[in-house]
N, C-alpha and C positions, 0 to 999 in steps of 0.2 A: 218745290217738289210737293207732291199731291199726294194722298199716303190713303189710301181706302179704309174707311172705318172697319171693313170687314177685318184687314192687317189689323188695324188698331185693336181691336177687340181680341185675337187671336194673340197679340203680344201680349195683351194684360194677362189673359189667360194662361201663358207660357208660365208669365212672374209667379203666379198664384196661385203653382205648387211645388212650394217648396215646404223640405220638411225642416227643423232644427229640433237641437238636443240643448235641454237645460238641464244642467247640472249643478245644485246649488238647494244646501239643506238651512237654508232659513225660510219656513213655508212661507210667511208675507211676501217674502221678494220675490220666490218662487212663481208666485199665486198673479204676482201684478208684471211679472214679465213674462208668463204663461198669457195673459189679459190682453197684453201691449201687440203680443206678437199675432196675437189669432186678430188683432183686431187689423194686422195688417195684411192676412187671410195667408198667413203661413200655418201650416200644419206643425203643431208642438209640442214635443213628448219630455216629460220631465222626469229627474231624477232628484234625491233628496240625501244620497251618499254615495262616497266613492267607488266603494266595490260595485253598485248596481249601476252606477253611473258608466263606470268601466265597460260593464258585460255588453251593454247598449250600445257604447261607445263605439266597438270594434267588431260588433257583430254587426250590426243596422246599419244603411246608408241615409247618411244626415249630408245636406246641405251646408250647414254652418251650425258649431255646437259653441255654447256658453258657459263655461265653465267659472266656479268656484274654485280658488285658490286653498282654501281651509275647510274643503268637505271631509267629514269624518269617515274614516274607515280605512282599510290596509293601503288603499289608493287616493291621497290627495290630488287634488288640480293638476300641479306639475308633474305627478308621475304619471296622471292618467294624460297629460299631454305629450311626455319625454316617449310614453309607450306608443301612443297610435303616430308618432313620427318614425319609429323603429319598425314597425307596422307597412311604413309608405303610406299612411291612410295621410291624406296632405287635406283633410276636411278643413275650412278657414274656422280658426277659434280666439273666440276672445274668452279672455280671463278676468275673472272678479277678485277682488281683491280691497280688504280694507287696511292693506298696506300701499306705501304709498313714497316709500324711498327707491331712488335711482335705483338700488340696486336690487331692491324685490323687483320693478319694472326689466330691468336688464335679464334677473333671473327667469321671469318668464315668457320673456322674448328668445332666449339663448334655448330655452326649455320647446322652442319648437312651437308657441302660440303667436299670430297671426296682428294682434293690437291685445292692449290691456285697458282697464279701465276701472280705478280707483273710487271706492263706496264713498260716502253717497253719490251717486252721478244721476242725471237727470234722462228719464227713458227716452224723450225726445234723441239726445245723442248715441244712446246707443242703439236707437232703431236706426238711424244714421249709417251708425258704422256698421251695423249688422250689411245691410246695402249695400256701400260698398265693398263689403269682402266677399258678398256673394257673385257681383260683378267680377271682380278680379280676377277670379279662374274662368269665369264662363267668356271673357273676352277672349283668352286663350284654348278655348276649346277650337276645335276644328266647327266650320258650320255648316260643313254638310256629313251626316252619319253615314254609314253605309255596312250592311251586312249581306252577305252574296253581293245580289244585282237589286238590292232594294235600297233606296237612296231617299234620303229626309233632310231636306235644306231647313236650316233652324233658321234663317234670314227670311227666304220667302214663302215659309211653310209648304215648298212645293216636295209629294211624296212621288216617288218612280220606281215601277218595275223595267227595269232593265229601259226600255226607250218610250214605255207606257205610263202616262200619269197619269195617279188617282186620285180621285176626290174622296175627302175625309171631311168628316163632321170634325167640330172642335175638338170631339172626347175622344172620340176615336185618333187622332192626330196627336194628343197628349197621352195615351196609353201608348201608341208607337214609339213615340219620341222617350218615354221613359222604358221600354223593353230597349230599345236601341243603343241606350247610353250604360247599358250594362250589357253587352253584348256575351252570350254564353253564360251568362249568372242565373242560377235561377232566383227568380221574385216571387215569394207567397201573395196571397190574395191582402192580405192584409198592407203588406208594403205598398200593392199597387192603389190601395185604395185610399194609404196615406198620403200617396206624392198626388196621384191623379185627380182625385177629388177632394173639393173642399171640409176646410174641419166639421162643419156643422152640416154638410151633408147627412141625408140620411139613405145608408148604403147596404145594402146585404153582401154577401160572398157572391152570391148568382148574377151579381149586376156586373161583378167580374167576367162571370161567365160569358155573358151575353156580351158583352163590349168584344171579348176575346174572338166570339163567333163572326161578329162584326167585320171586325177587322180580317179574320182566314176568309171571308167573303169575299174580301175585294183585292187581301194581297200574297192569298196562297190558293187562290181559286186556277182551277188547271187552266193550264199545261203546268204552270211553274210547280215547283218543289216547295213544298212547304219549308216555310223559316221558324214559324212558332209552333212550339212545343210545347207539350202538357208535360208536368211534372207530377206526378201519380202522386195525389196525394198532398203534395205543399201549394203546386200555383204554375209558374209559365217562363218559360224562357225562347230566345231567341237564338239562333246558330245554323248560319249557312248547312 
């Protein structure tokens, strides 16, 4: 099987943006698994206690969040994970923990967290496992999106209006594809700038802009009905 670099390049670029949540108030570890993770060109927003970890938690769309078992504040690890399962938020989470008995494991597995993994552990393993729990749901996603008549195969990157295919740059095809997977939500500019582009980009709000323009160019240009939508104010959404 013969697999064209151009696919090749376009998958990598798929993987490499994802966002995750670290949760977890001992700055060092914070600091080197903040480190670990950009260096594997994930976008990573950190927390340093429960309550803030919390608000983040269940407000922001994360990829896979990393929680601390013993952050301080009204919300430990396991409540902030008992709550976004009560929530339906089903984001894959592992849990930190310098416990290390069956039964703190069991507890926060039963608690609605995804794997655990016992201090000290070596980053190599848990950029591992971080892996695959992000697989895990995306192999169960649907692979081709679809809002109205516009359709995004996450397999062969191919985008359609209705029986018309269009060509999309990389970025442009990475901002569809994340408008698409929240269909009806709206996304501020800031969300879009964290899944879409890399950490160390260097990004203005306008570059949203223009990417947006981009894209009503080639897939809300008439006759069809526009799909994307300005949110006065916050950022953009998508809804037949």
């Amino acid at each position: 099987m013969v697999i064209s670099s151009q696919l090749i390049l376009r998958f990598a670029l798929y993987y490499k943006y994802m966002r995750i949540l670290v949760i977890e108030d001992e700055h060092k570890i914070a600091r080197a698994l903040k480190r670990a993770l950009q260096q594997e060109k994930y976008a990573v927003d950190v927390s340093y206690d429960g309550d803030d970890g919390w608000a983040m938690a269940h407000t922001e769309p994360y990829d896979a969040m990393i929680i601390d078992r013993m952050v301080p504040g009204e919300y430990d690890g396991l409540q902030i994970v008992r709550e976004l399962r009560k929530l339906s938020i089903h984001t894959p989470i592992i849990l930190l923990t310098a416990l290390g008995s069956v039964k703190d494991k069991t507890d926060g597995l039963d608690a609605g967290a995804d794997d655990y993994l016992v201090k000290p552990f070596a980053l190599e393993e848990l950029l591992a496992r971080v892996r695959a729990l992000i697989r895990r749901p995306r192999e169960q996603d649907a692979t081709v999106l679809t809002v109205g008549d516009v359709s995004l195969d996450t397999v062969t990157f191919e985008v359609k209006r209705g029986d018309t295919v269009i060509a999309l740059t990389q970025k442009e095809y990475a901002l569809l594809e994340y408008l698409m997977r929240n269909p009806g939500r709206p996304l501020s500019k800031e969300m879009i700038i964290s899944h879409v582009w890399d950490y160390d980009a260097d990004i203005l709000p306008n570059t949203v802009e223009v990417y947006i323009k981009y894209l009503r160019n080639k897939i809300d240009k008439k006759p069809f009905t526009p799909i994307i939508h300005t949110i006065r104010g916050f950022g953009y959404k998508v809804q037949a």
